[in-house]
Every structure is written in structure tokens, then in C-alpha cells.
NULUMPA-703512 format. One record per residue (C-alpha): x, y, z; residue number from 1. Coordinates in nm, 3 decimals. Layout:
<sites>
SITE         x         y         z   num
SITE         X         Y         Z   NUM
...
</sites>
This chain:
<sites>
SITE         x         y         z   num
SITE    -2.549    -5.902    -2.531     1
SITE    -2.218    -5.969    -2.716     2
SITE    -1.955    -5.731    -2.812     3
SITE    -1.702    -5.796    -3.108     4
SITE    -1.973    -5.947    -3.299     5
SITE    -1.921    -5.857    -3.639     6
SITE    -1.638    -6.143    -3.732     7
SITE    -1.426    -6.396    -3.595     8
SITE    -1.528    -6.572    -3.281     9
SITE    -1.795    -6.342    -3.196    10
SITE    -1.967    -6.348    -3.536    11
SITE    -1.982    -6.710    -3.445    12
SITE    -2.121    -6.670    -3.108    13
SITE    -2.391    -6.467    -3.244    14
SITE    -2.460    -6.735    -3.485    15
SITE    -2.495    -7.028    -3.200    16
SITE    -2.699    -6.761    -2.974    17
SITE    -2.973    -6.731    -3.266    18
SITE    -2.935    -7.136    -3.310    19
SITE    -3.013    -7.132    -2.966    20
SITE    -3.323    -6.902    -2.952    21
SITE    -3.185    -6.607    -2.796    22
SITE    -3.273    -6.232    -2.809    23
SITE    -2.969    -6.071    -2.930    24
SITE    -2.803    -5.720    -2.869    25
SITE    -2.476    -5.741    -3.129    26
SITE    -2.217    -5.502    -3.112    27
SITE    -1.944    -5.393    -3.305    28
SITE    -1.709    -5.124    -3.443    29
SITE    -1.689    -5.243    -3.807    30
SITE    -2.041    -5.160    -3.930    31
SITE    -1.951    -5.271    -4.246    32
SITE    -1.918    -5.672    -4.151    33
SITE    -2.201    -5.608    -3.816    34
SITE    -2.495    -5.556    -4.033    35
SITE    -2.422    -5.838    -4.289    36
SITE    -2.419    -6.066    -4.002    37
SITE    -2.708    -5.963    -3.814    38
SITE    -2.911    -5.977    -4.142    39
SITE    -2.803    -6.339    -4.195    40
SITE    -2.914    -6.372    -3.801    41
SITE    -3.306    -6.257    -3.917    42
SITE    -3.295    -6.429    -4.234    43
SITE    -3.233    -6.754    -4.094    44
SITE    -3.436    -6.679    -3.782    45
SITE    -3.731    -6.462    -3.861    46
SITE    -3.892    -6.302    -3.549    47
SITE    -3.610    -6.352    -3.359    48
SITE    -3.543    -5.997    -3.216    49
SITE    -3.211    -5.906    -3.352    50
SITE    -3.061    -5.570    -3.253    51
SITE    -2.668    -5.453    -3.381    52
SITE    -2.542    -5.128    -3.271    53
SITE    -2.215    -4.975    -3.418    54
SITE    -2.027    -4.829    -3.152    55
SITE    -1.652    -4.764    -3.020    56
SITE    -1.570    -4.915    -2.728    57
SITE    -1.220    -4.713    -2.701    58
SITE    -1.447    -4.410    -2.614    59
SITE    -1.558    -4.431    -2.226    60
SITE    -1.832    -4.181    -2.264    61
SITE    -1.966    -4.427    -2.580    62
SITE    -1.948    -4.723    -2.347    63
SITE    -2.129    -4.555    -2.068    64
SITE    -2.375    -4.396    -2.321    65
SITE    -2.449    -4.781    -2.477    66
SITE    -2.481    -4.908    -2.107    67
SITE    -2.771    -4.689    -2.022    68
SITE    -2.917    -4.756    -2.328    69
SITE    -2.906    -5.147    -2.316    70
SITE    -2.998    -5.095    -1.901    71
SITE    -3.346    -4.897    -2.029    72
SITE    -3.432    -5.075    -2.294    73
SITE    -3.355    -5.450    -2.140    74
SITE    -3.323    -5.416    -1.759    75
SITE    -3.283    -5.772    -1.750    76
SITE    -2.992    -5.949    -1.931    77
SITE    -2.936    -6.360    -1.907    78
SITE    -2.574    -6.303    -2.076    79
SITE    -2.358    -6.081    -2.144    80
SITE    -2.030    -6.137    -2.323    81
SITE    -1.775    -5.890    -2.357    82
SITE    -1.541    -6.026    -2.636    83
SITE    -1.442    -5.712    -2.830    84
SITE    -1.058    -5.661    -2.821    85
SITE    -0.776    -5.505    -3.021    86
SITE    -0.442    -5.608    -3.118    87
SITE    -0.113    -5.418    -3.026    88
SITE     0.285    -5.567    -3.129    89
SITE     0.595    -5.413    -3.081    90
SITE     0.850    -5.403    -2.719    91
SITE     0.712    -5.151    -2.444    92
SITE     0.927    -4.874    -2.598    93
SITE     0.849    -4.907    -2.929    94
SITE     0.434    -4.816    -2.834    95
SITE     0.396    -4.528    -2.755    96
SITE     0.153    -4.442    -2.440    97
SITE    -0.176    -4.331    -2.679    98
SITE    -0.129    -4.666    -2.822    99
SITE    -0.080    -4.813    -2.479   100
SITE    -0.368    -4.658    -2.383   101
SITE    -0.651    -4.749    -2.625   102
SITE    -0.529    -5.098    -2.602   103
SITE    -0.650    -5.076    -2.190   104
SITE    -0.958    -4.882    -2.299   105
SITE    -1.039    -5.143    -2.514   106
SITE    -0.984    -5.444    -2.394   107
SITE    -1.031    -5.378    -2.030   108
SITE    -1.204    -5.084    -1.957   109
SITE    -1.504    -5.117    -2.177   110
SITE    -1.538    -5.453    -2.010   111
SITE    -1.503    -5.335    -1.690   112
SITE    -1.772    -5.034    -1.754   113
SITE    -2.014    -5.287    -1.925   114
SITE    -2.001    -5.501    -1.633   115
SITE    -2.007    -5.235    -1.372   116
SITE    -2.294    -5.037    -1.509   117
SITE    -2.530    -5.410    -1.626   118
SITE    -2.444    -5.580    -1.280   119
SITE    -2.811    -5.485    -1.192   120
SITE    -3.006    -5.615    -1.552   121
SITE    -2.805    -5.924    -1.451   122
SITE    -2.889    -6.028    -1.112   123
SITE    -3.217    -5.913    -1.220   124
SITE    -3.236    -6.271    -1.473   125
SITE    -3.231    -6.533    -1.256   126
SITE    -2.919    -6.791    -1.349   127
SITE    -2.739    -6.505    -1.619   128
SITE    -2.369    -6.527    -1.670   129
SITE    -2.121    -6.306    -1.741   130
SITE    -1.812    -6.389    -1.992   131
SITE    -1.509    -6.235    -2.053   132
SITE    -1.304    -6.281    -2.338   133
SITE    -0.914    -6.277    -2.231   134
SITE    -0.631    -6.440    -2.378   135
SITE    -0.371    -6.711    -2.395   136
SITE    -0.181    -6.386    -2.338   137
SITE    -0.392    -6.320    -1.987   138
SITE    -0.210    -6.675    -1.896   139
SITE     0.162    -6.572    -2.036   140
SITE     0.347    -6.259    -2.122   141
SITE     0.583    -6.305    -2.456   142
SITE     0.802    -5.997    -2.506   143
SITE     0.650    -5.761    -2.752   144
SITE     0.258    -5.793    -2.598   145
SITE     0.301    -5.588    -2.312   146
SITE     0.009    -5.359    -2.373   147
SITE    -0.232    -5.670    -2.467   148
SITE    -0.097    -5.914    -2.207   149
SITE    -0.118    -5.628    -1.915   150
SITE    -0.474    -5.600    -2.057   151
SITE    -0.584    -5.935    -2.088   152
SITE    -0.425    -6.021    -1.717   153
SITE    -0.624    -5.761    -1.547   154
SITE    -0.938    -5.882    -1.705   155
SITE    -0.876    -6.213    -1.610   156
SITE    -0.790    -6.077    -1.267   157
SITE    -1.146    -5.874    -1.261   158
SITE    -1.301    -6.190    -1.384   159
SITE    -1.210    -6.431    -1.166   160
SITE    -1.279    -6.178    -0.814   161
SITE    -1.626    -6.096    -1.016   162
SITE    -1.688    -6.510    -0.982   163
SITE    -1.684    -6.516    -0.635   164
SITE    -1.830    -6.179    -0.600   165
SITE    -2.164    -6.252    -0.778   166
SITE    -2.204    -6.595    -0.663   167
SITE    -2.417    -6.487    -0.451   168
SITE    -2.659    -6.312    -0.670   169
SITE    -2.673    -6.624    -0.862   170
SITE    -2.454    -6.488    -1.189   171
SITE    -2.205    -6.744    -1.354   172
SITE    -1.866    -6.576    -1.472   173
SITE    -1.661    -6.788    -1.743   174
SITE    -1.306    -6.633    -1.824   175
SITE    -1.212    -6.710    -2.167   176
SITE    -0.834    -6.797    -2.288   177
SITE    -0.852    -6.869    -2.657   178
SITE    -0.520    -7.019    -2.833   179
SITE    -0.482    -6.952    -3.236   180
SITE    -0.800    -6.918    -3.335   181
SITE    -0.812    -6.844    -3.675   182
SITE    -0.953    -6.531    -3.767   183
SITE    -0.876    -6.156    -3.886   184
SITE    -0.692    -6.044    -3.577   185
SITE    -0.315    -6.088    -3.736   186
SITE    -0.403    -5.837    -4.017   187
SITE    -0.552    -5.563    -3.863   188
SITE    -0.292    -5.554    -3.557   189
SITE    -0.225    -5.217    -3.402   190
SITE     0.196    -5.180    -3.448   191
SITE     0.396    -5.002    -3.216   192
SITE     0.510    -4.639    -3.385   193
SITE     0.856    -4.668    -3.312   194
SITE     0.877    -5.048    -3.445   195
SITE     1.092    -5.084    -3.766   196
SITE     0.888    -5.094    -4.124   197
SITE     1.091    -5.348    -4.255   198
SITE     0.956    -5.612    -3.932   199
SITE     0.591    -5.564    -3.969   200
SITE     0.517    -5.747    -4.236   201
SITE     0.721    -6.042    -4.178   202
SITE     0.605    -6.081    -3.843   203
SITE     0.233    -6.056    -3.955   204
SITE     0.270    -6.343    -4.163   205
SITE     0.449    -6.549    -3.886   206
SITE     0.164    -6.494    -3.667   207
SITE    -0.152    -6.514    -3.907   208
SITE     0.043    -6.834    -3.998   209
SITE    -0.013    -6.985    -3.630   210
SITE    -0.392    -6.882    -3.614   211
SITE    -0.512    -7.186    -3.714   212
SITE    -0.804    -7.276    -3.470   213
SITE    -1.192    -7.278    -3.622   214
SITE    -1.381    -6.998    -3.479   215
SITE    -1.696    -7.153    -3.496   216
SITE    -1.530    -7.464    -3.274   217
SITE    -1.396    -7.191    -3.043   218
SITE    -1.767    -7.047    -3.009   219
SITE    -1.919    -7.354    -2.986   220
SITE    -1.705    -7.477    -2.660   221
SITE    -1.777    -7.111    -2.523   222
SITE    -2.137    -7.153    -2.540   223
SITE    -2.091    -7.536    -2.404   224
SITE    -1.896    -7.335    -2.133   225
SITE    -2.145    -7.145    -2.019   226
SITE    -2.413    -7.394    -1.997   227
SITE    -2.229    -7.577    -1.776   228
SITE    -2.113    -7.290    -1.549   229
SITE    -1.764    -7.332    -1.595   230
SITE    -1.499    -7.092    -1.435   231
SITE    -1.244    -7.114    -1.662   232
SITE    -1.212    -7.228    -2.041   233
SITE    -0.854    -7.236    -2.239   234
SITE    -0.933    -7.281    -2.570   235
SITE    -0.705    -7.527    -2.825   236
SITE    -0.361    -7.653    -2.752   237
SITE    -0.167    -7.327    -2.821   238
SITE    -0.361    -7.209    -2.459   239
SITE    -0.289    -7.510    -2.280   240
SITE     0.058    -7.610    -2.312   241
SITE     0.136    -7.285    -2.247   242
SITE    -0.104    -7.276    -1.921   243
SITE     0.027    -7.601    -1.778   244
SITE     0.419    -7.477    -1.830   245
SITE     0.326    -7.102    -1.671   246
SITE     0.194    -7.372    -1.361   247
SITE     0.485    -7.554    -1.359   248
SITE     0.788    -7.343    -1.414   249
SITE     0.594    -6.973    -1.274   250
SITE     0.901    -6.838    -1.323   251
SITE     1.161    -7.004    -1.548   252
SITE     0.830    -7.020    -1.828   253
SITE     0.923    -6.671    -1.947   254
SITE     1.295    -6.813    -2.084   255
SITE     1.106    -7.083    -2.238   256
SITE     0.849    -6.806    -2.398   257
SITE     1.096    -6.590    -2.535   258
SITE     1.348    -6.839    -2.678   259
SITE     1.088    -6.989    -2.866   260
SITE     0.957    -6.651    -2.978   261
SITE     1.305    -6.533    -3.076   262
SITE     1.328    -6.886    -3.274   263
SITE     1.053    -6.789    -3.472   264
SITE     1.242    -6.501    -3.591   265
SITE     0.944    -6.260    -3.447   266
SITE     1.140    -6.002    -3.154   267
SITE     0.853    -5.780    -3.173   268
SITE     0.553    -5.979    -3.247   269
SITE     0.324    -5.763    -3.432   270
SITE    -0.004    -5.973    -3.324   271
SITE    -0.161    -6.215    -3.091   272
SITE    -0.108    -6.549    -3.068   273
SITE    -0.529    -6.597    -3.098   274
SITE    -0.802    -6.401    -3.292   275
SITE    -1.130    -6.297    -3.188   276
SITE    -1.279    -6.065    -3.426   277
SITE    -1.302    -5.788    -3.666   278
SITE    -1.107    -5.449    -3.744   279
SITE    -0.856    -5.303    -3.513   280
SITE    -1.056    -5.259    -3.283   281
SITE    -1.383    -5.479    -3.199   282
SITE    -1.307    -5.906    -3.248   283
</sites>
């Protein structure tokens, strides 16, 4: 099961699933760019079972309504990827709390709810994993991403106590930091309400102009990942760097972060410094 599937990295990881022979449960906000993408899925794999669902992972009782529906209809589940995310710039008081909000709901509570309520379809499929998509952002916190970086921390914080948790029912977890990955997350970007018109734009461009990272490579070290069981994955060189200065300087990192953001000529970032999908909302 995949969410954020209709674009980006996630269109990709449904591509190397089907390459791979597996059943597939696709999900995504964007109907417009799901369906295209699971038809090219059972054109190039007939009889594979292919199933998309449009849904809004923003909306809890929508998330809890999909979970019972994926638990009755496949009560056993050998991975489940929760990728879907949305993008939110602008400084802490220039979002205002609704914003705030659906940012959380998105990129952490629908994981967390998916998880929760398909814990028992996956310890039911001996050797399943469980992946979450976070964020170079889950590893650093640049000023304007306070909404996505407080989201993409705590699901890299869920991840990593769900590893040790489920070890013993025999379920893998793999947290997920992509760098710039190049896909369609720097133009549909949530902005802040109260951040000035004339910074959007120019900050959009600054930040679709670092997403440079193939998706499909992204997807394919995911799904390389996973085979192997690995805990953690940063993905490209705009994760890493980053990762191995947060280690070294755990503190003095965030002048580092913010002089280099201000040197950009981005103080309130209107995106993320990676892409994983489609729309505002789902990747």
C-alpha cells in the first residue's frame, strides 16, 4: 500500500512495485494524475491487481474510513508506505494555526493512523515492512519550515520507536530522508497567509531551482532499502551533508542553516528543500 502515489517519488515507487510483481493499493489526493498512473501500471502489467483510491488524508475520519477498508479487504499487508506529504513556507507567525494544522494532519497524523489501525494486516505477513517518508527537514530545522520540519521530526521520532517496537513481530521499519528530489513539490507549496505577495514567487523559483534529484533514482534506493532492511536511508547529498553537520555541530548547525538560507536570499522559504509528490497535498 503506498500513499502519495500519483507523482513524484511515489508515482515512481508504484512503478518499481509493479516491476517487481506486487499487488498494489495506490493512493492519492490528485485523482486527476492517480488514475493515469495506475492505468499505465495495468497496461504494462496485465493481471497484476492494481487498485487506486482518491482520498484526503488531511481528513482523520477519511483516513480511519480507508484503514478499515484496506484492513477488510487485505488483512494481510507485506508493505506499507506512507509517503503522502504537503508543503508549508513562511516564519511561524506568518502561518496561521489552520495551516499549521493540516500540515500535522497530513504529514503525521495520517501516518500515524495508517500505521496504528494496519499494525495487525502487518504482523499478519510474515517479513512486511513499514516505511515512512520524512525529510531532510526531519534531520534539520531551517527558519521558515516550522510546520513541515515539526512534522517530519515527529514522524521520524514515531518511526524510529516503531523499529524497535515491531521487531519483535518480525516488521522492518525504514525512515526515509530525501534531499532535492526533483519533482512538483516547489509549485504547489502551501504559503503562510500572512507572508508578503511580493516573496512567494521568488522564493518558489529559488527552491524548485535546488530540486534537482531523479525521482525514479530516489525510488529505486527506497525499494533497495527495504529489501535489505535498512533503518535509515538519507537520500542524495543535499540530506547528507546536512545530516553529518546536524551530528557534528548539534547545536551551532542551526547558524550554519540559516546563514546559508539568508544567502540565498529566501527568509521565508516558501517550499521544501526535497519533493515527493503531487498537489498540495498528497507527494
Amino acid at each position: 500500500m503506498l500513499t502519495g502515489a500519483a507523482s513524484g517519488i511515489g508515482e515512481q515507487l508504484a512503478y518499481g512495485l509493479a516491476h517487481r510483481g506486487s499487488d498494489l493499493v495506490l493512493i492519492d489526493v490528485d485523482a486527476d494524475r492517480l488514475k493515469p498512473v495506475a492505468d499505465r501500471i495495468r497496461s504494462a502489467h496485465p493481471g497484476l491487481p492494481v487498485q487506486d483510491i482518491v482520498a484526503d488524508l488531511s481528513e482523520r475520519p477519511v483516513v480511519e474510513g480507508l484503514a478499515d477498508r484496506i484492513m477488510a479487504e487485505h488483512p494481510a499487508i507485506g508493505l506499507l508506505i506512507n509517503n503522502a506529504g504537503i508543503a508549508l513556507g513562511g516564519r511561524f507567525d506568518q502561518v496561521n494555526i489552520e495551516q499549521f494544522e493540516h500540515v500535522m494532519n497530513v504529514n503525521f497524523r495520517a501516518p500515524m493512523l495508517m500505521t496504528h489501525m494496519l499494525i495487525p494486516a502487518l504482523t499478519a505477513s510474515p517479513g512486511s515492512h513499514l516505511v515512512n517518508v520524512s525529510s531532510l527537514f526531519g534531520l534539520i530545522a531551517p527558519p521558515g519550515q516550522s510546520a513541515y520540519s515539526a512534522s517530519k521530526f515527529a514522524l521520524r521520532g514515531l518511526s524510529e520507536s516503531l523499529r524497535s517496537e515491531l521487531l519483535e513481530n518480525g516488521v522492518g521499519v525504514t525512515t526515509v530522508h530525501p534531499g532535492g528530489i526533483r519533482t512538483r513539490i516547489a509549485e504547489s507549496a502551501l504559503v503562510g497567509s500572512r507572508v508578503p505577495e511580493e516573496e512567494i514567487e521568488p522564493n518558489r523559483k529559488l527552491f524548485a531551482a535546488l530540486l534537482s534529484y531523479p525521482p525514479d533514482k530516489a525510488a529505486e534506493q527506497i525499494l533497495r532499502a527495504v529489501a535489505k532492511r535498512k533503518a535509515r536511508l538519507l537520500i542524495a547529498a543535499s540530506a547528507k551533508a546536512p545530516d553529518l553537520l546536524a551530528r557534528l555541530m548539534p547545536v551551532g548547525h542551526a547558524r550554519i542553516v540559516r546563514a546559508l538560507t539568508v544567502a540565498r536570499g529566501s527568509r521565508t522559504p516558501s517550499a521544501t528543500a526535497h519533493g515527493t509528490g503531487s498537489a498540495a497535498v498528497e507527494r
